[in-house]
Biotite code that builds the C-alpha atoms (Angstrom):
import biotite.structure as struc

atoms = struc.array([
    struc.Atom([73.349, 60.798, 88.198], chain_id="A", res_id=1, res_name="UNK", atom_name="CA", element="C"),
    struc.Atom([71.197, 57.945, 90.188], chain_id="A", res_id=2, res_name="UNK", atom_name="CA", element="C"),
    struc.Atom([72.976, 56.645, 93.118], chain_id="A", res_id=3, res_name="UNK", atom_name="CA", element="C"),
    struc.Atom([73.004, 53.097, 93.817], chain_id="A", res_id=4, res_name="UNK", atom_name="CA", element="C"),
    struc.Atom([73.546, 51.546, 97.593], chain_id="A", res_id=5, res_name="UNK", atom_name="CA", element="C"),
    struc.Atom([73.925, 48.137, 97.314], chain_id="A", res_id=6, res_name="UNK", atom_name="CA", element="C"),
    struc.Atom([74.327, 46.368, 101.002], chain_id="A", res_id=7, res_name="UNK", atom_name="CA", element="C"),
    struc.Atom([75.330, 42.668, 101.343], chain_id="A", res_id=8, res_name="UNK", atom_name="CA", element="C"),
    struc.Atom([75.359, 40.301, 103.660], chain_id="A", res_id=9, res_name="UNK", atom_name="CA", element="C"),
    struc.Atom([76.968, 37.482, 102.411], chain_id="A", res_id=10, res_name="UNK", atom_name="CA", element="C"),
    struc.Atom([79.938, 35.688, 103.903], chain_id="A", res_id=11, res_name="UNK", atom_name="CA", element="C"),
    struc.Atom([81.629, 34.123, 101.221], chain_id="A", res_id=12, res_name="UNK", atom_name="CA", element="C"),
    struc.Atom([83.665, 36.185, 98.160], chain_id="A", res_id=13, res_name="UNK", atom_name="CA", element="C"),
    struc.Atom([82.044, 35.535, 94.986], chain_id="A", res_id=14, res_name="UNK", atom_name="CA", element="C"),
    struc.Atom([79.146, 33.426, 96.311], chain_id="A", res_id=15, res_name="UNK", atom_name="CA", element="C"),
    struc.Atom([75.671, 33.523, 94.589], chain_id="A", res_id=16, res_name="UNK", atom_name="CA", element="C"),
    struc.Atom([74.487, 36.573, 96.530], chain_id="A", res_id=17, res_name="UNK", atom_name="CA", element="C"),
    struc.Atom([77.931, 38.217, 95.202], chain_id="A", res_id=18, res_name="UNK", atom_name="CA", element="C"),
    struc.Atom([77.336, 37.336, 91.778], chain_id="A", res_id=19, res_name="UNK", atom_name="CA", element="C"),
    struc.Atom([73.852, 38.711, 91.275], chain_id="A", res_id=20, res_name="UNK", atom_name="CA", element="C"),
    struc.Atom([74.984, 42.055, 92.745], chain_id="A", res_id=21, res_name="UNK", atom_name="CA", element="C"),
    struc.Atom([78.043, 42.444, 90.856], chain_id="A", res_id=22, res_name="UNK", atom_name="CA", element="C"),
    struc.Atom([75.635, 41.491, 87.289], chain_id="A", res_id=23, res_name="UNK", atom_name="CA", element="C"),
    struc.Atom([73.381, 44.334, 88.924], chain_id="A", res_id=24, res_name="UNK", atom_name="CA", element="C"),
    struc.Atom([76.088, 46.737, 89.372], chain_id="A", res_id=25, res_name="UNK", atom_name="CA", element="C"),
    struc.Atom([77.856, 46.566, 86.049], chain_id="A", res_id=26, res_name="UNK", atom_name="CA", element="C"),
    struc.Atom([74.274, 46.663, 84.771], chain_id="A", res_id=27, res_name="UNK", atom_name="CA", element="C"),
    struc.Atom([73.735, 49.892, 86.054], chain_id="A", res_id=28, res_name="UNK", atom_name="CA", element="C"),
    struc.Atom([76.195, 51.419, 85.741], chain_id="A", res_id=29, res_name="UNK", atom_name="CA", element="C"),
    struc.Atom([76.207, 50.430, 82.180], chain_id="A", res_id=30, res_name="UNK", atom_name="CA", element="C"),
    struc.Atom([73.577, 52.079, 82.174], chain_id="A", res_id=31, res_name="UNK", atom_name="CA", element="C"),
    struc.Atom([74.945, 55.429, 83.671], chain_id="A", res_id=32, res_name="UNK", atom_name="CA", element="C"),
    struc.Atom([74.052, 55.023, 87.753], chain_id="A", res_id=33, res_name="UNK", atom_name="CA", element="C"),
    struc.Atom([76.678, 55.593, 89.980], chain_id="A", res_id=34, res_name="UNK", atom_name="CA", element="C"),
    struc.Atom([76.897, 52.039, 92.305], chain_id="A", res_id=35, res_name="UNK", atom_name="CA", element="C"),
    struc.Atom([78.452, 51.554, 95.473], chain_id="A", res_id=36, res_name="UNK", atom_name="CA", element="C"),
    struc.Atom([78.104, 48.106, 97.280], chain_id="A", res_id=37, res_name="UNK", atom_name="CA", element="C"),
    struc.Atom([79.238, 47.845, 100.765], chain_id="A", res_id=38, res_name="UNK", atom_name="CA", element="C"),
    struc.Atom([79.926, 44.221, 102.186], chain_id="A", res_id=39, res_name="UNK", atom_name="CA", element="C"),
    struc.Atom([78.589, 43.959, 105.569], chain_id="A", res_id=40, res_name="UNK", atom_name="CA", element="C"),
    struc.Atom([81.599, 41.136, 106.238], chain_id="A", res_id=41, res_name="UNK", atom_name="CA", element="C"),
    struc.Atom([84.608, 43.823, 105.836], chain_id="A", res_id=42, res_name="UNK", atom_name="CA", element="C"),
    struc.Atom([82.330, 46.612, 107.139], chain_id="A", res_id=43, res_name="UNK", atom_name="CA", element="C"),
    struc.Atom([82.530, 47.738, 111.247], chain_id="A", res_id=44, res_name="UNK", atom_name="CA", element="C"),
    struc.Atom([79.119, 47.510, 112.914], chain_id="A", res_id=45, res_name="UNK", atom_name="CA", element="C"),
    struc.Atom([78.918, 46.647, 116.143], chain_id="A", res_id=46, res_name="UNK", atom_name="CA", element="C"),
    struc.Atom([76.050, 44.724, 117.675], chain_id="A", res_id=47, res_name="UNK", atom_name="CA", element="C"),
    struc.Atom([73.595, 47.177, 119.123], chain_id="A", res_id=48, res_name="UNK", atom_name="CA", element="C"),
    struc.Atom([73.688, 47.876, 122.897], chain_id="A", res_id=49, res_name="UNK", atom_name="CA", element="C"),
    struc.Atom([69.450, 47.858, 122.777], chain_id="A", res_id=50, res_name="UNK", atom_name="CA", element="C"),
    struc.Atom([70.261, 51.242, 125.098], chain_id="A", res_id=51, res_name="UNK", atom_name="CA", element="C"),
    struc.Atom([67.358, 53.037, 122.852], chain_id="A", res_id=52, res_name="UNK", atom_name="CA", element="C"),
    struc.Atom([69.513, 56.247, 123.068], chain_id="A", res_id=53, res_name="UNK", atom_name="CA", element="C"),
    struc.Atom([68.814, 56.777, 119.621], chain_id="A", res_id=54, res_name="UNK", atom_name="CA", element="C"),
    struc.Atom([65.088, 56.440, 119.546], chain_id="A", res_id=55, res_name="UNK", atom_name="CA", element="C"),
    struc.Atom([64.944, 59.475, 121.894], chain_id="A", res_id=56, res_name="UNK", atom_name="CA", element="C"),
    struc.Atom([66.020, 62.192, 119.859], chain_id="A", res_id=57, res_name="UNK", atom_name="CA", element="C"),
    struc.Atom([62.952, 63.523, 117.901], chain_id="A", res_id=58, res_name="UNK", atom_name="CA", element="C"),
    struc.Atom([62.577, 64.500, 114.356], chain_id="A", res_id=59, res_name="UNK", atom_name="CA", element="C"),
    struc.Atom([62.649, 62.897, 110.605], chain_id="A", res_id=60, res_name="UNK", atom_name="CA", element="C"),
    struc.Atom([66.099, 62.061, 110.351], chain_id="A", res_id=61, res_name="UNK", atom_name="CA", element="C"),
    struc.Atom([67.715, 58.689, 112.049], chain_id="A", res_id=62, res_name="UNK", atom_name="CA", element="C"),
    struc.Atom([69.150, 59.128, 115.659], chain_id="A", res_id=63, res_name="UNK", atom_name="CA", element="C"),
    struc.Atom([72.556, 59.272, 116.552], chain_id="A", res_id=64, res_name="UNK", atom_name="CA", element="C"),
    struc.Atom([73.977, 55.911, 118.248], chain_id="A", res_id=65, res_name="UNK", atom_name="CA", element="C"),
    struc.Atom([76.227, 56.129, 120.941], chain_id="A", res_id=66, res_name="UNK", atom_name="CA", element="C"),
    struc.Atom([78.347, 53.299, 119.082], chain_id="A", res_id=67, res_name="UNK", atom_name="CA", element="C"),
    struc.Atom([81.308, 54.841, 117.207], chain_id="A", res_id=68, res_name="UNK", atom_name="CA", element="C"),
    struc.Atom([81.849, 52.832, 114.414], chain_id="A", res_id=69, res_name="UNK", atom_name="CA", element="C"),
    struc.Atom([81.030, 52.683, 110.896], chain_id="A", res_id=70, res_name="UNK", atom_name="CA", element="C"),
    struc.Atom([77.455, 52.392, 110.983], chain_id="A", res_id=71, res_name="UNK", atom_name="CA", element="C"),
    struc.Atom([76.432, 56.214, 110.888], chain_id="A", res_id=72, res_name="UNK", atom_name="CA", element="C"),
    struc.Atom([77.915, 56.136, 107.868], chain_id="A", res_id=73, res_name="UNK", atom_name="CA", element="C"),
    struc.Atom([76.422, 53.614, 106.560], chain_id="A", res_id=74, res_name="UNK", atom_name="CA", element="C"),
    struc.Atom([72.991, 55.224, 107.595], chain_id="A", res_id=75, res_name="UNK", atom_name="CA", element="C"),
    struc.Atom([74.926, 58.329, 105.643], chain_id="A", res_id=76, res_name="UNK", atom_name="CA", element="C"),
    struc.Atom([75.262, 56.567, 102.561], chain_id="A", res_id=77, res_name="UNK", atom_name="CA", element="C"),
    struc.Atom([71.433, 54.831, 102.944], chain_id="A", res_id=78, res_name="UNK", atom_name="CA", element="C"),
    struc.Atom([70.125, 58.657, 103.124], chain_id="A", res_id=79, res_name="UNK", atom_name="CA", element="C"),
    struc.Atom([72.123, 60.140, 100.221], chain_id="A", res_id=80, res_name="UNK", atom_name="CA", element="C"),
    struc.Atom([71.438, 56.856, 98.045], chain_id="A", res_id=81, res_name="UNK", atom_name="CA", element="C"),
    struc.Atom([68.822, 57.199, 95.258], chain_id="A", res_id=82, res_name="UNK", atom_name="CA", element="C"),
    struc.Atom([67.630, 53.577, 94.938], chain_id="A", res_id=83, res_name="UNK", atom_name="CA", element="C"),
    struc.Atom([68.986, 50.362, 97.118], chain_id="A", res_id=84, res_name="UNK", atom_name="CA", element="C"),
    struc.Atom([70.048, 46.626, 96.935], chain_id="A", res_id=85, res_name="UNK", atom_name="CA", element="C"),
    struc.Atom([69.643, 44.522, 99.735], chain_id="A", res_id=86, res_name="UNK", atom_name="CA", element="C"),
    struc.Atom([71.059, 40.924, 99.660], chain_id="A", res_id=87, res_name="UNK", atom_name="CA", element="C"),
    struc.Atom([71.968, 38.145, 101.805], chain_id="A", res_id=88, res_name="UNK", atom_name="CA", element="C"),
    struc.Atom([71.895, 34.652, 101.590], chain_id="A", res_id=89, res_name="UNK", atom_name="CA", element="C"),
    struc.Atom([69.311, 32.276, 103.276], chain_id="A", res_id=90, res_name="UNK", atom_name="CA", element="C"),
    struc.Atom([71.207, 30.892, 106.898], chain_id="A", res_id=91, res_name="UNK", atom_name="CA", element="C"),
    struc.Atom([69.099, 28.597, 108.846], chain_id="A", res_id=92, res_name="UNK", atom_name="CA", element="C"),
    struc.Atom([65.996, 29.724, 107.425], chain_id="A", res_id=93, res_name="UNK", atom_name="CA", element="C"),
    struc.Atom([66.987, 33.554, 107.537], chain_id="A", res_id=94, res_name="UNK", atom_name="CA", element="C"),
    struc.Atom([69.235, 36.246, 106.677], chain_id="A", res_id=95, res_name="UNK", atom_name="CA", element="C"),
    struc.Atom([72.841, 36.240, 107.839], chain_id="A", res_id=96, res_name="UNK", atom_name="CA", element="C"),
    struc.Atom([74.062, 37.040, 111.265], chain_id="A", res_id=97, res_name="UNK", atom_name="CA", element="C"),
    struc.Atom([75.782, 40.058, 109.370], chain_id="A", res_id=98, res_name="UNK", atom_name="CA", element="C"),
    struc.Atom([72.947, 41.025, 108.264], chain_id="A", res_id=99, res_name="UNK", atom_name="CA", element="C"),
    struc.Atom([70.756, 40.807, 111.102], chain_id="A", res_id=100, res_name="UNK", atom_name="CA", element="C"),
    struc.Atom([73.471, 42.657, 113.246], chain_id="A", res_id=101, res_name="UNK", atom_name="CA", element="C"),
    struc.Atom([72.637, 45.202, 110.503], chain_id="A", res_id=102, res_name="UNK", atom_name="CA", element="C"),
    struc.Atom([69.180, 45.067, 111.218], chain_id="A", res_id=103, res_name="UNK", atom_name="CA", element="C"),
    struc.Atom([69.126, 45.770, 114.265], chain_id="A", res_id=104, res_name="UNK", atom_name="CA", element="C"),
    struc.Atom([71.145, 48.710, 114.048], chain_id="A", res_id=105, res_name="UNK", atom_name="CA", element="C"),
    struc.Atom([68.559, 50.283, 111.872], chain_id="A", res_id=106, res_name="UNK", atom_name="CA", element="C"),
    struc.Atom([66.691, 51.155, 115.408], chain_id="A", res_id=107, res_name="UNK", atom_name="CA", element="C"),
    struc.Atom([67.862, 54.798, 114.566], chain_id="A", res_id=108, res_name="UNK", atom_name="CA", element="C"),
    struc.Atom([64.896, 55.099, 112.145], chain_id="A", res_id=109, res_name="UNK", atom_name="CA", element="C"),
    struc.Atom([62.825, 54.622, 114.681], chain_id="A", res_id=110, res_name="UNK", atom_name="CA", element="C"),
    struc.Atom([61.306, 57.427, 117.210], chain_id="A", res_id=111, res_name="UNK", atom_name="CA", element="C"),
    struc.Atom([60.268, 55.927, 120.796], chain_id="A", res_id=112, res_name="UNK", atom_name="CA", element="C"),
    struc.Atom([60.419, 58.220, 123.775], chain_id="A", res_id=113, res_name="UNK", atom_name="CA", element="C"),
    struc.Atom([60.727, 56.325, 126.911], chain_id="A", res_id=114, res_name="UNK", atom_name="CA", element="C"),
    struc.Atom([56.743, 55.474, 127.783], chain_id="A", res_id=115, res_name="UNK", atom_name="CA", element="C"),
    struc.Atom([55.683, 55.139, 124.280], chain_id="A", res_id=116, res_name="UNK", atom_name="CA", element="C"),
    struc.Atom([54.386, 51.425, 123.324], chain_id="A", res_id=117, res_name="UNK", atom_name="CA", element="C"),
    struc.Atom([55.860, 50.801, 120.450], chain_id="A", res_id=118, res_name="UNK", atom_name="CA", element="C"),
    struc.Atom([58.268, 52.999, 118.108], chain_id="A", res_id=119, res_name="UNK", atom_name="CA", element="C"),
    struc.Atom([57.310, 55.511, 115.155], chain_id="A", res_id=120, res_name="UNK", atom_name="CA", element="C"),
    struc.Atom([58.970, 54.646, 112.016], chain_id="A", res_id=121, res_name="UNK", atom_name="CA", element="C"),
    struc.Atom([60.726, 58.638, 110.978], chain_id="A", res_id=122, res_name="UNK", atom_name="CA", element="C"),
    struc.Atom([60.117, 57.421, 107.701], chain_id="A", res_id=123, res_name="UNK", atom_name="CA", element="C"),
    struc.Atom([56.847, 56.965, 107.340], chain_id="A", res_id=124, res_name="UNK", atom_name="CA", element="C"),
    struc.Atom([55.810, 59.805, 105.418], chain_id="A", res_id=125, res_name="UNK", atom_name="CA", element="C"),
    struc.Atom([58.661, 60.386, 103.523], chain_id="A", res_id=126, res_name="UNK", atom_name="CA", element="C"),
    struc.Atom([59.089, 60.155, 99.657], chain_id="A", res_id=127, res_name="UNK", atom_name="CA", element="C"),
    struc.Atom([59.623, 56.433, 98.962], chain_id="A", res_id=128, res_name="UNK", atom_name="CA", element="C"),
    struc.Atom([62.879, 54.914, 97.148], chain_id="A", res_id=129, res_name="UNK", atom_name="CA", element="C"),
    struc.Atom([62.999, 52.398, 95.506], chain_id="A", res_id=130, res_name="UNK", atom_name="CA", element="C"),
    struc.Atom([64.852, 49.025, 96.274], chain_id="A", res_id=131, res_name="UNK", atom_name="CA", element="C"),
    struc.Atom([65.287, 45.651, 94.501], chain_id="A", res_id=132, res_name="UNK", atom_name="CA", element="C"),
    struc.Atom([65.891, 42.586, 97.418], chain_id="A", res_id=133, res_name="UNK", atom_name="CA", element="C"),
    struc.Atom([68.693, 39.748, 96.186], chain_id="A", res_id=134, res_name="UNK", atom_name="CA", element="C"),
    struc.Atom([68.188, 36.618, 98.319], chain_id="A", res_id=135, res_name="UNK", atom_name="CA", element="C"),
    struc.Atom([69.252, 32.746, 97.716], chain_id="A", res_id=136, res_name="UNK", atom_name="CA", element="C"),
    struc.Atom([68.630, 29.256, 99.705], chain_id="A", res_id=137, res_name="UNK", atom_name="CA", element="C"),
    struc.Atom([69.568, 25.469, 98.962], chain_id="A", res_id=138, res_name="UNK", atom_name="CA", element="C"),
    struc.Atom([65.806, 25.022, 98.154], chain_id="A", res_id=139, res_name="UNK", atom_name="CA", element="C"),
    struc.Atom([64.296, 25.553, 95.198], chain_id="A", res_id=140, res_name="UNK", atom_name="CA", element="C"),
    struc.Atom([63.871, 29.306, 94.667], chain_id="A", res_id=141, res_name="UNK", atom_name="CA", element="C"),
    struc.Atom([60.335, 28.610, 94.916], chain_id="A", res_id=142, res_name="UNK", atom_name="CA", element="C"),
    struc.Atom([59.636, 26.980, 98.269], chain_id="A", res_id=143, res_name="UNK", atom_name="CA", element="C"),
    struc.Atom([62.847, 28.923, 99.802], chain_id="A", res_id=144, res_name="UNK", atom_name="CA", element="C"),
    struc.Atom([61.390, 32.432, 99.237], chain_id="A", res_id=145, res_name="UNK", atom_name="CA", element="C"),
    struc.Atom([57.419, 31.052, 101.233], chain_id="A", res_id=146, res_name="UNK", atom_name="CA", element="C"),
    struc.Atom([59.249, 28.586, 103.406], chain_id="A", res_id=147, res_name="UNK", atom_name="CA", element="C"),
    struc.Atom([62.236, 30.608, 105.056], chain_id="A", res_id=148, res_name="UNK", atom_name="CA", element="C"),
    struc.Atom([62.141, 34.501, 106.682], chain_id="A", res_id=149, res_name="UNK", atom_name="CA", element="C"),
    struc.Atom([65.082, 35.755, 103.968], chain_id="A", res_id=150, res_name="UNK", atom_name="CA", element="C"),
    struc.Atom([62.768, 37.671, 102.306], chain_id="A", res_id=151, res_name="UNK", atom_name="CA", element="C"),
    struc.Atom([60.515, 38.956, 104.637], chain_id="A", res_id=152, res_name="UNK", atom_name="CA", element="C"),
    struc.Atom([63.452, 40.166, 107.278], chain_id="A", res_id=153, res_name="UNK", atom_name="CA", element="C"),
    struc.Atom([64.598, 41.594, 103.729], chain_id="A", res_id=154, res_name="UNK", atom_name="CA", element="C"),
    struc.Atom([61.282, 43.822, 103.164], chain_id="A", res_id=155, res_name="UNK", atom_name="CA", element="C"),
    struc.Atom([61.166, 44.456, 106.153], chain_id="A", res_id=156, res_name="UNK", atom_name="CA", element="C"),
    struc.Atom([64.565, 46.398, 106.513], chain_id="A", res_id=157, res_name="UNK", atom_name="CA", element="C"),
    struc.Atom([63.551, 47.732, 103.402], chain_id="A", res_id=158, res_name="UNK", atom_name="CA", element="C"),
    struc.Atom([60.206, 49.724, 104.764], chain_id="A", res_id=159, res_name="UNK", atom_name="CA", element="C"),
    struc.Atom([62.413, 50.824, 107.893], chain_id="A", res_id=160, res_name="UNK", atom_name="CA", element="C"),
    struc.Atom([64.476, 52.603, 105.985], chain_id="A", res_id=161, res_name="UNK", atom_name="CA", element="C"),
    struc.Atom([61.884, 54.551, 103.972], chain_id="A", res_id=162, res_name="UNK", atom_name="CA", element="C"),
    struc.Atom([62.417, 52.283, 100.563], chain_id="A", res_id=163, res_name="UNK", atom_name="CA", element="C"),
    struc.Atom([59.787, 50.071, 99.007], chain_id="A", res_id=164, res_name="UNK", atom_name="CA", element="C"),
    struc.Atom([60.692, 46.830, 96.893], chain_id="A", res_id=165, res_name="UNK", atom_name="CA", element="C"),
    struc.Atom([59.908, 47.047, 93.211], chain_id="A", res_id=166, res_name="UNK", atom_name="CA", element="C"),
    struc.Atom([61.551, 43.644, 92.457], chain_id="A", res_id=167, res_name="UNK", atom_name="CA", element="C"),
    struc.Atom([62.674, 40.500, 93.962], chain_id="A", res_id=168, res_name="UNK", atom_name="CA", element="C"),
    struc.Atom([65.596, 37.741, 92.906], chain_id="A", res_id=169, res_name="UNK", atom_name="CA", element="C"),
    struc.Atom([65.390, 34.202, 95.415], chain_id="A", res_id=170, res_name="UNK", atom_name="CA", element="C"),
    struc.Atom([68.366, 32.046, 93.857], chain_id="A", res_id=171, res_name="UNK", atom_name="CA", element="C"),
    struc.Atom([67.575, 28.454, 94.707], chain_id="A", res_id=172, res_name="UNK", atom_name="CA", element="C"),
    struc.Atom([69.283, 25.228, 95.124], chain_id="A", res_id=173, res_name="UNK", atom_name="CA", element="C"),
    struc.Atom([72.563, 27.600, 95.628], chain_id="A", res_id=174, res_name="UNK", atom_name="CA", element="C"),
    struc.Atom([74.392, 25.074, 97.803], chain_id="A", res_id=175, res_name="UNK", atom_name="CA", element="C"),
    struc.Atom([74.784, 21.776, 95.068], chain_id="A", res_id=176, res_name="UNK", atom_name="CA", element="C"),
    struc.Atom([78.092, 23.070, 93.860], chain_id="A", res_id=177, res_name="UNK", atom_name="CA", element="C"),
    struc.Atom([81.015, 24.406, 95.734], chain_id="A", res_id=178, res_name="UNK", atom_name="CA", element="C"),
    struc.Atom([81.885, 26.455, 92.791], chain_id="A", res_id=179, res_name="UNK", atom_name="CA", element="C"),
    struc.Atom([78.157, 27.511, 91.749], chain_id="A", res_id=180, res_name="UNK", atom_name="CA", element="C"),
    struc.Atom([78.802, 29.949, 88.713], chain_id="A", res_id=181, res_name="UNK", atom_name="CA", element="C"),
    struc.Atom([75.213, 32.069, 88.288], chain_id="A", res_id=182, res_name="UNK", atom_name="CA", element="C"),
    struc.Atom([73.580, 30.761, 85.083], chain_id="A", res_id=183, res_name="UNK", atom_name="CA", element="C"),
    struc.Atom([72.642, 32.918, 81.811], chain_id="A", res_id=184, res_name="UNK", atom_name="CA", element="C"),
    struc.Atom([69.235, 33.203, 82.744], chain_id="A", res_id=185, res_name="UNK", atom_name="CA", element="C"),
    struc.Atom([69.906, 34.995, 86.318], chain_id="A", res_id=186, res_name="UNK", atom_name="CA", element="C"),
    struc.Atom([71.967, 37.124, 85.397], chain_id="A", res_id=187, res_name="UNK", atom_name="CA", element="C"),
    struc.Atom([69.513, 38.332, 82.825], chain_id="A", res_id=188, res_name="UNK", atom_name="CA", element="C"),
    struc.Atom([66.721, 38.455, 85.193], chain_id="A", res_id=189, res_name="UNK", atom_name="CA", element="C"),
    struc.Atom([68.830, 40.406, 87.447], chain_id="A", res_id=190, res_name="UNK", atom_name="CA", element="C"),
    struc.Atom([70.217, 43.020, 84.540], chain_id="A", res_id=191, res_name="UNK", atom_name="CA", element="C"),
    struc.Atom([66.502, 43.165, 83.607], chain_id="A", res_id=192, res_name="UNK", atom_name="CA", element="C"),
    struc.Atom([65.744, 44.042, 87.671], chain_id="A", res_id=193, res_name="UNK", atom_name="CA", element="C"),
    struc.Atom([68.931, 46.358, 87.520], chain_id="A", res_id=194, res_name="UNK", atom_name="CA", element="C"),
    struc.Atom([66.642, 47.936, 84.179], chain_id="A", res_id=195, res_name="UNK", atom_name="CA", element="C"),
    struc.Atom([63.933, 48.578, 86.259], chain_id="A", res_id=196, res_name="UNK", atom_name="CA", element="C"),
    struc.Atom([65.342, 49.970, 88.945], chain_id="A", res_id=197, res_name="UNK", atom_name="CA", element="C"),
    struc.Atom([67.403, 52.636, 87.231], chain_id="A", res_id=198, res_name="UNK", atom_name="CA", element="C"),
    struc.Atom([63.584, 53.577, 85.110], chain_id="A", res_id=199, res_name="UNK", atom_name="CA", element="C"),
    struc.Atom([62.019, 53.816, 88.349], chain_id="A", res_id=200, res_name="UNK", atom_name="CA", element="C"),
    struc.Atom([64.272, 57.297, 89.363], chain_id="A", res_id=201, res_name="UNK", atom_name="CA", element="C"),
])
């Protein structure tokens, strides 16, 4: 059976990033995938100390942080996960403080002894899976997805990890209702991303 990580960042219950991801998840597991989706805002990560402990330790898999809280198994469920979702909404031109904090914890998949320029991504030559990135902005979907950094910073977690995009959902003009309900023709772009995802296994 495929498993399904799906990771977001957004603040609000039942917001637009919410809604996408729950049409994606009932989509695939319609479709026989087992989903889990983790909200970053009930989940306990810490902000990263920037000690680099982790980076030392050699080999493929992510360092160990000195941080005990929930993010090494988060990292756990990232490595046993089949395919991913990563969401967040569009704050101040980027992803969430939740899920930058998130980001930034992701450090562990890189290697970077002490004297080395710049870290090695452990990743880089390992099989690739496959991820779909959920993103949404008070701009049209259009100009939000070239204008802001939501997607990028989204992609770019995404290639850290050892996962490469295969489709992309930018929600705009999310913030002209308080009660924004996701219209028909999202949610069937975003079973027909939830399609491709589970094909691509």
């Amino acid at each position: 059976m495929t498993k399904v990580l799906a990771i977001d960042g957004s603040y609000r219950d039942g917001g637009v990033t919410d809604q996408v991801v729950d049409v994606m998840a009932e989509s695939l597991r319609n479709s026989g995938a087992e989903v889990e989706v983790v909200f970053l805002r009930d989940y306990p990560i810490e902000f990263c100390l920037n000690c680099r402990e982790c980076t030392q330790q050699p080999g493929e898999a992510p360092g160990k942080c000195v941080l005990q809280d929930g993010m090494q198994g988060l990292i756990d469920k990232i490595e046993d996960s089949d395919a991913l979702i990563l969401a967040s909404p569009t704050n101040f031109g980027a992803v969430t403080a939740l899920f930058k904090r998130f980001m930034e914890r992701l450090i562990v998949y890189g290697y970077w002894p002490w004297g080395q320029n710049s870290p090695k991504n452990r990743k880089v030559d390992a099989p690739k899976k496959e991820a779909i990135l959920i993103s949404s902005c008070g701009a049209p979907g259009f100009f939000g997805r070239w204008l802001f950094g939501t997607h990028k910073q989204l992609k770019t977690a995404t290639e850290v990890i050892g996962a490469q995009a295969v489709g992309t959902l930018f929600t705009g003009y999310a913030a002209k209702k308080t009660d924004y309900r996701l219209p028909e023709k999202l949610k069937e772009k975003a079973r027909v991303l939830a399609e491709r995802l589970h094909q691509a296994q």
